[in-house]
Each structure stands twice: as C-alpha cells, then as structure tokens.
C-alpha positions in Angstrom: -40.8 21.3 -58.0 -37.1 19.4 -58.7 -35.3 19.3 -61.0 -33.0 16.1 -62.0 -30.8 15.5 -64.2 -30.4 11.6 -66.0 -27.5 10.5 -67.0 -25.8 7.6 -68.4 -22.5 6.9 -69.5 -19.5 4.3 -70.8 -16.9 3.8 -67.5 -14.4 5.0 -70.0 -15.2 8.4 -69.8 -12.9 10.9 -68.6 -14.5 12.3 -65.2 -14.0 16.2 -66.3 -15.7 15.8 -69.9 -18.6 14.0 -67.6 -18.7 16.9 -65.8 -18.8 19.6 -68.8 -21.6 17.8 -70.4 -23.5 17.7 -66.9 -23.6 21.6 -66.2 -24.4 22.4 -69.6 -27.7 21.2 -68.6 -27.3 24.2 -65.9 -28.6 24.0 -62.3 -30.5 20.5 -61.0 -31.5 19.2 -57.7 -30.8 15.8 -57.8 -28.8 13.6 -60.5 -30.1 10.2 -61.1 -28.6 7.2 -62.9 -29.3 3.5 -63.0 -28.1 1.4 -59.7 -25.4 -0.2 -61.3 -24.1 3.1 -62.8 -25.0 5.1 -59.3 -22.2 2.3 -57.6 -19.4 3.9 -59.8 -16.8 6.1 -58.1 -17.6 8.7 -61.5 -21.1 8.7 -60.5 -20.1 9.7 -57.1 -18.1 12.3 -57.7 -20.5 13.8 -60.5 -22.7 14.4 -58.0 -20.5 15.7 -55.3 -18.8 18.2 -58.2 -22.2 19.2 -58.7 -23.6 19.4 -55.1 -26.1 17.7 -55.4 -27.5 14.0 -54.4 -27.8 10.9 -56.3 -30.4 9.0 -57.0 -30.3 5.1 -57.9 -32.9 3.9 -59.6 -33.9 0.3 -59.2 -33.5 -1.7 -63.0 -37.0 -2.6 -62.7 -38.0 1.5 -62.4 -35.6 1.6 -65.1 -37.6 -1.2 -67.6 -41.1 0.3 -66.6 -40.4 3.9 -67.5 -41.7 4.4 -71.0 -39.4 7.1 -72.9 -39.9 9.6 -75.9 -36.1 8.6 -77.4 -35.5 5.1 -78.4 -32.1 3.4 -78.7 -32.1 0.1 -79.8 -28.8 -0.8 -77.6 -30.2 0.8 -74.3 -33.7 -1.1 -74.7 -31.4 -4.0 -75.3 -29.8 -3.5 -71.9 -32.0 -1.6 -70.1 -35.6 -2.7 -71.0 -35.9 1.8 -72.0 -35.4 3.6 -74.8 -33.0 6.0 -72.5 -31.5 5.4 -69.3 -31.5 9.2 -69.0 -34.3 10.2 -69.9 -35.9 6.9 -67.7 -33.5 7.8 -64.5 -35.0 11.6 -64.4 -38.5 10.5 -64.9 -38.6 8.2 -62.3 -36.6 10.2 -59.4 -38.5 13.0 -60.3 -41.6 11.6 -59.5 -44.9 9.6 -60.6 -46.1 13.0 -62.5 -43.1 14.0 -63.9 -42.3 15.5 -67.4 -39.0 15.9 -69.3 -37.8 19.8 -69.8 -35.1 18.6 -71.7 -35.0 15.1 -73.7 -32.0 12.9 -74.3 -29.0 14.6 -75.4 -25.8 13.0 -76.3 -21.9 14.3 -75.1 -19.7 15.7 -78.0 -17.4 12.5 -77.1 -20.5 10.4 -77.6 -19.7 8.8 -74.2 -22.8 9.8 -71.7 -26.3 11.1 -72.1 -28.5 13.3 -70.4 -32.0 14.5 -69.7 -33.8 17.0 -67.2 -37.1 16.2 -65.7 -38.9 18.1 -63.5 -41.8 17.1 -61.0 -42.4 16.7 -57.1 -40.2 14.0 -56.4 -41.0 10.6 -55.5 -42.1 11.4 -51.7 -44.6 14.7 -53.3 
C-alpha cells in the first residue's frame, strides 16, 4: 500500500508555509498535484523537501475523479470538487480510498488530502 498526498495551491504561497502544511499530514510516498500545478518550481521542490516523487495527473484524471468535498471554484476549474483530494485518488490507484479528506492551510492558500491504495501499476 502508498500513501499520497494531494495538494493544491495559489502560486503565491510562500514555499516554507507549503511545506508546514504538507508534513503535518506526516509521512507519504508519493505527492500528487494537477499537471499544470506539478510544472511549478514549488511543486518541485515540495516534493524534493519531502523526498518523495511527484505525480502529475492528467486534467482529464482530474475531471473524472468524483470527490467527497465540493468547492464550487475548483469544480469550476477543475471539473472536481477537490484537486486534492482528486490528485491522491487517482495516483493512488483505481481502488483507492481517502485516509484523510480535504483540509485547508491556516493561510487558506493550499489544500490537502491522503489517499491510500496500490498505486496505479498494482
């Protein structure tokens, strides 16, 4: 089993409060964002902070992932209720569950979700 972290987030977030709010999710396998989001240098260097690799997922994973948290701005953009919550279902794999829904950073700037299942190879 793996566990990955979702995340989503503004570009105008500082890169160290980005990193608080991931490890208070604690210890992940992979971190997972949107393609767009996984091009960003902040993305990047989450993942490296956190040793661990990133996984984009393709917008139209993204709009087919069905999630238990709605926002009306992300399904606007998206086609999801939550990009994290969509991002760690879908890396995690076709039987995946969520350990941890969408949570929202005290600056109100990212989100995050854990999912766990056997990966998208198991």
């Amino acid at each position: 089993m793996i566990r990955v972290l979702g995340i989503g987030f503004r570009t105008v977030i500082e890169p160290q409060s980005l990193l608080r709010f991931a490890q208070a999710f604690g210890p992940v396998d992979l971190l997972a964002t949107s393609a767009q989001k996984a091009g960003e240098d902040i993305a990047q260097e989450l993942a490296r902070a956190l040793g661990v690799g990133l996984v984009a997922v393709a917008p139209h994973a993204i709009r087919a992932q069905p999630t238990p948290s709605v926002s009306p701005r992300i399904m606007a953009r998206f086609g999801t209720g939550s990009l994290a919550e969509a991002a760690a279902l879908v890396a995690a794999g076709p039987r995946a569950g969520l350990l941890q829904f969408r949570q929202v950073s005290p600056c109100g700037r990212a989100t995050g979700a854990v999912a766990e299942g056997q990966g998208v190879d198991g």
